[in-house]
C-alpha positions as CSV (number, residue, x, y, z in Angstrom):
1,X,0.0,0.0,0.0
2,X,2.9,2.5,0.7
3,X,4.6,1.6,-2.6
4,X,0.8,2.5,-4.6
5,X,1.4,6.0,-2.6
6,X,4.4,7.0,-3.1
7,X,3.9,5.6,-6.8
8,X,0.8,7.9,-7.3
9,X,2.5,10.8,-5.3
10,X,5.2,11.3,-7.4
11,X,3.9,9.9,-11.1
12,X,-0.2,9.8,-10.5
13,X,-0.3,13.9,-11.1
14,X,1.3,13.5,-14.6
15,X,-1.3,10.5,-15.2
16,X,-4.4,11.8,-14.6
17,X,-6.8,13.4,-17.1
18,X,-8.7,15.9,-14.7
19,X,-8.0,19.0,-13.0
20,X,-8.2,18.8,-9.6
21,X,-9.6,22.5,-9.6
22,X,-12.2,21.9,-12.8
23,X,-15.9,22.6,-11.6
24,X,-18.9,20.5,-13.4
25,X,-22.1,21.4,-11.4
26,X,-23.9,19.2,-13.7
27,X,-22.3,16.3,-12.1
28,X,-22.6,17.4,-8.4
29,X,-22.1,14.6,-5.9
30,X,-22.0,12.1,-8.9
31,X,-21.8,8.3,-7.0
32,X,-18.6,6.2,-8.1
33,X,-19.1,5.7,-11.8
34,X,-17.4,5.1,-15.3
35,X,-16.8,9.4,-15.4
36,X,-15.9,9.4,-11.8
37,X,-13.9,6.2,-10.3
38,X,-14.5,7.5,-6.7
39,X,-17.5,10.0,-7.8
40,X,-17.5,13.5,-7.3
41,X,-17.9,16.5,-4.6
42,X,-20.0,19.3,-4.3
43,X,-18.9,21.5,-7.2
44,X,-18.6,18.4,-9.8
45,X,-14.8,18.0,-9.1
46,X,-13.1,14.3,-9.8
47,X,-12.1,12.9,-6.2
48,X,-9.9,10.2,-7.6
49,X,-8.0,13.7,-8.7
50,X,-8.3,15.4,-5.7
51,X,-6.9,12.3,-3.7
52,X,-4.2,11.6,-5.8
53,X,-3.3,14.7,-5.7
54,X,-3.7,15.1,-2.2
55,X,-0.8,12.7,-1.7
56,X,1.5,14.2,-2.6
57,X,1.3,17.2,-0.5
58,X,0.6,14.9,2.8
59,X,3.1,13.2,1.8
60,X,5.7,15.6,1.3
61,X,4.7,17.3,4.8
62,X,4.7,14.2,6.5
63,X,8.4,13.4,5.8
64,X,9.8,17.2,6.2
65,X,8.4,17.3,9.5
66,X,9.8,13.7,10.4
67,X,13.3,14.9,9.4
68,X,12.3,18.3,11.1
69,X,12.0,16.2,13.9
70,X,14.5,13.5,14.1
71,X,17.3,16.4,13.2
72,X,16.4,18.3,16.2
73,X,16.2,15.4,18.0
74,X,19.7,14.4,17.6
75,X,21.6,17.5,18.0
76,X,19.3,17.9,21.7
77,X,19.6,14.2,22.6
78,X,23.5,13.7,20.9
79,X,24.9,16.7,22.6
80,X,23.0,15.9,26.1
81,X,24.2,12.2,26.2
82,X,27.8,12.6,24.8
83,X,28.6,15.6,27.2
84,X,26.3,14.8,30.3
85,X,26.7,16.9,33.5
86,X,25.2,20.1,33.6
87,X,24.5,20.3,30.0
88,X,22.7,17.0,30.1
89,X,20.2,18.2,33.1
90,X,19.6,21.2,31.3
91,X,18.6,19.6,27.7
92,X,16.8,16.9,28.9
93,X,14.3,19.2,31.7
94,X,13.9,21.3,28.4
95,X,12.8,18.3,27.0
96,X,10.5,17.2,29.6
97,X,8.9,20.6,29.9
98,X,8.0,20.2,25.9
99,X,6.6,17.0,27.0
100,X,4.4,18.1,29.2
101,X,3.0,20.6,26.7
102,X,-0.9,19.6,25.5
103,X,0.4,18.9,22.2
104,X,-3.3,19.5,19.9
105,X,-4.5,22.3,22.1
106,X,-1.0,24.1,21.5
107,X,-0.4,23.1,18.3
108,X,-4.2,24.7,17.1
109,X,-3.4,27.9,18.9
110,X,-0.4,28.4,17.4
111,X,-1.6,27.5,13.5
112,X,-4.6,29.8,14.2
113,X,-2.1,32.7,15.8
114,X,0.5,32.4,12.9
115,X,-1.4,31.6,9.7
116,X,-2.0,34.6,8.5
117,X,1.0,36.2,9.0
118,X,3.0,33.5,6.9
119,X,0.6,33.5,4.1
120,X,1.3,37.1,3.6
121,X,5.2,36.7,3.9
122,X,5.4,33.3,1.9
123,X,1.6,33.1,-0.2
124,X,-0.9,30.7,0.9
125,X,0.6,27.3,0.4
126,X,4.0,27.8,1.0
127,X,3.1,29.9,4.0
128,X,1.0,27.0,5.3
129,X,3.2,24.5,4.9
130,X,6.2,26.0,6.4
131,X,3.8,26.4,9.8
132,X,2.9,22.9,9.5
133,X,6.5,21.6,9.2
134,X,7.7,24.2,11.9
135,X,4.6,22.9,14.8
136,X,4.6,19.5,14.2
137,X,8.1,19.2,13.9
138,X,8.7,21.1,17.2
139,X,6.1,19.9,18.9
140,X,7.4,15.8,18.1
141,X,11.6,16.0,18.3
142,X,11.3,15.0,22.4
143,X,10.7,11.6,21.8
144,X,13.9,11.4,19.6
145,X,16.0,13.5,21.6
146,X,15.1,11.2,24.4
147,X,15.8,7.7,22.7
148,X,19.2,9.5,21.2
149,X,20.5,10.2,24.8
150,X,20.0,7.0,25.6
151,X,21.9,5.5,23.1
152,X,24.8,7.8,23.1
153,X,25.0,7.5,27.4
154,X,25.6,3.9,27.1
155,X,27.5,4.1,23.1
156,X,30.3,6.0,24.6
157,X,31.1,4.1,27.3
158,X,31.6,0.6,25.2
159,X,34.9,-0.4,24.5
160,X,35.3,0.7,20.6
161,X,34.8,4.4,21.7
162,X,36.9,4.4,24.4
163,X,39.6,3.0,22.0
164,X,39.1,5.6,19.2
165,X,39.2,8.1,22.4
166,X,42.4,5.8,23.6
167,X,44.4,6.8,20.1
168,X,43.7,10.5,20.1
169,X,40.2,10.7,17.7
170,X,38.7,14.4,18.7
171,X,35.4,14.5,19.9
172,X,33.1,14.9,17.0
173,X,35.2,11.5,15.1
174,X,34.0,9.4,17.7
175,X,30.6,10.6,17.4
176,X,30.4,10.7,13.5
177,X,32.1,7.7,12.8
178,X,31.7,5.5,15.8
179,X,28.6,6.9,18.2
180,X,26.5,8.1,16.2
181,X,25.6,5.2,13.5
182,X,25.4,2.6,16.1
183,X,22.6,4.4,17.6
184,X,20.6,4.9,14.1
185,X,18.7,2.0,14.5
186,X,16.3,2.9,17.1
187,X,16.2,6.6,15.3
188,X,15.2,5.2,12.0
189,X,12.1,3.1,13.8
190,X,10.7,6.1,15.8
191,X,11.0,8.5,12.3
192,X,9.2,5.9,10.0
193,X,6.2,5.6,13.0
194,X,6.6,9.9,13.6
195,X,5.8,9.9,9.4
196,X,1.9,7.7,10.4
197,X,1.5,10.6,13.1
198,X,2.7,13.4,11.1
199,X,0.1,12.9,8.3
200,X,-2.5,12.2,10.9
201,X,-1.6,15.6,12.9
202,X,-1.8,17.1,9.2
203,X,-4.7,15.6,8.2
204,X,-6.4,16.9,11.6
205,X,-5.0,20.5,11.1
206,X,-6.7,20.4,7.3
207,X,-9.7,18.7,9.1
208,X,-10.5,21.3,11.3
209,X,-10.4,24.1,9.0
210,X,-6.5,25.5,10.0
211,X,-4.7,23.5,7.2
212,X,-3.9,24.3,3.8
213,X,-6.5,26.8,2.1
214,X,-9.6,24.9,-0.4
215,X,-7.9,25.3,-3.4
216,X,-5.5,23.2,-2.4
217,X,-6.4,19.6,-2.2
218,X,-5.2,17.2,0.4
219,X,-6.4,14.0,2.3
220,X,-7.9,16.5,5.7
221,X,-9.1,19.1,3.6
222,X,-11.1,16.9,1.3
223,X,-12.7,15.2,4.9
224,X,-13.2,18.8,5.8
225,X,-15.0,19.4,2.9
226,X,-16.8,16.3,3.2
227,X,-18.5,16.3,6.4
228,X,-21.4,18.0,6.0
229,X,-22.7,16.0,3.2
230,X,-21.9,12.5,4.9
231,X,-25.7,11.7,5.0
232,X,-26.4,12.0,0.8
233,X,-22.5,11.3,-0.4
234,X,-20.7,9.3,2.3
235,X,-18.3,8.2,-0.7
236,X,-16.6,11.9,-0.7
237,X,-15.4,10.7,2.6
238,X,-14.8,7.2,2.6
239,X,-12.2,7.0,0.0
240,X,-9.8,9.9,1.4
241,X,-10.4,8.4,4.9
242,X,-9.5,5.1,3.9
243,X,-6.1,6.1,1.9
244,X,-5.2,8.1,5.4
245,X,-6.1,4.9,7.1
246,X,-4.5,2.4,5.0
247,X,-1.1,4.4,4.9
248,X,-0.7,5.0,8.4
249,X,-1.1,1.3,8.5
250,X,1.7,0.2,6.1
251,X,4.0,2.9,8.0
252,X,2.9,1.4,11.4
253,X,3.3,-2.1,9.9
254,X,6.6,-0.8,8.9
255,X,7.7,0.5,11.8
256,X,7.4,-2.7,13.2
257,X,9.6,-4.7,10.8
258,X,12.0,-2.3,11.3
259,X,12.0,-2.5,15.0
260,X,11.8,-6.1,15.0
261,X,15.2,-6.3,12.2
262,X,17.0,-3.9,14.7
263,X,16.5,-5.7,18.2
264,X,19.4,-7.5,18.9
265,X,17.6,-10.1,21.0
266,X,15.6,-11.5,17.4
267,X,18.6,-11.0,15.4
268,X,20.6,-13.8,18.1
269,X,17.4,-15.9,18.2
270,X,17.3,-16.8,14.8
């Protein structure tokens, strides 16, 4: 199922033979037909389109705010393990203060306090979608930074660091080289998991109105637009609902694999 995604996010807008945008008011609410694969919205416009469409930009969030994430994450929790002490105490009551933050709540007030503002400086898409990236992401690098200390407090005390430290490698060799790609594994797991919740937060933001504007289609915007009409065209709803659905699943499903191919204790049972 995520191959099919990324397949139609990156060739499915070159493929298809409607604009996302065109209006037919003639064919209104049309059910799933020969025209109309997964039938049509309010204003006559194609939905297969719009969802295809749609993925791309979820998409495309989704994985800038996981690296948003995961690249905050390892500076905070790389420089707090590796150097500990005061530095350490400091980082990681940062971190736990972010934790305790009521992460929707905050993240609504902010997109509805600073949307308007970056449409003006960067238009209405780009200004949206830099906001998205910037909440999410810095509302989700905690967990990372968390998981990286960990690693890194009990990485530099094995013997291969203390070796490289033995036979004069500087600080930041013995993280690049030896540190800091033993400790990827766990890192890749919780970023390929933080992608399923990324496009859910998105999809909520677009949900709820605070997302990217209507001319813009993605997978919560086209629920938004949806949900008033569930009771004569619950098909404008299903399919966008089930492609969040079914991707989050493959990710989580993912996820999994991963984490199972990077625990040590499988690996040795086999």
């Amino acid at each position: 199922m995520l191959g099919v995604t990324v397949m139609l996010a990156i060739a499915g807008p070159g493929v298809m033979r409607d604009d996302p945008l065109a209006v037919d008011l003639d064919a209104s609410f049309w059910p799933p037909s020969a025209r109309f694969w997964l039938g049509s919205d309010e204003l006559g416009r194609d939905l297969l389109t719009r969802c295809v469409y749609g993925v791309r930009l979820s998409l495309v969030a989704a994985i800038v705010v996981t690296n948003t994430a995961v690249g905050a994450g390892l500076i905070i929790g790389g420089v707090a393990g590796y150097v500990g002490g005061r530095v350490d105490n400091v980082l990681m009551r940062i971190t736990d203060m972010f934790l305790a933050l009521p992460g929707l709540p905050l993240l609504l007030l902010i997109v509805y306090l600073f949307r308007d503002a970056l449409r003006k400086m960067f238009g209405p898409e780009a200004g949206i979608f830099v906001l998205i990236v910037a909440v999410i992401g810095g509302l989700r690098w905690m967990q990372v930074a968390r998981l990286v200390r960990a690693q890194f407090l009990s990485l530099r005390e094995k013997e291969f660091v203390e070796s490289a430290r033995s036979l004069g490698a500087r600080p930041f060799r013995q993280v690049v080289r030896h540190i800091l790609p033993n400790s990827m594994g766990p890192v890749i797991v919780a970023g390929t998991i933080d992608v399923a919740a990324a496009i859910i937060a998105e999809s909520t933001l677009s949900f709820l109105g605070l997302g990217f504007p209507p001319d813009i289609p993605t997978w919560g915007r086209i629920l938004f637009d949806a949900k008033d009409n569930l009771d004569f065209a619950p098909h404008w709803a299903l399919f966008p609902g089930t492609a969040i659905f079914l991707t989050v699943l493959s990710i989580n499903y993912i996820g999994d694999g991963l984490r199972d191919a990077f625990d040590p204790r499988k690996v040795l049972g086999r």
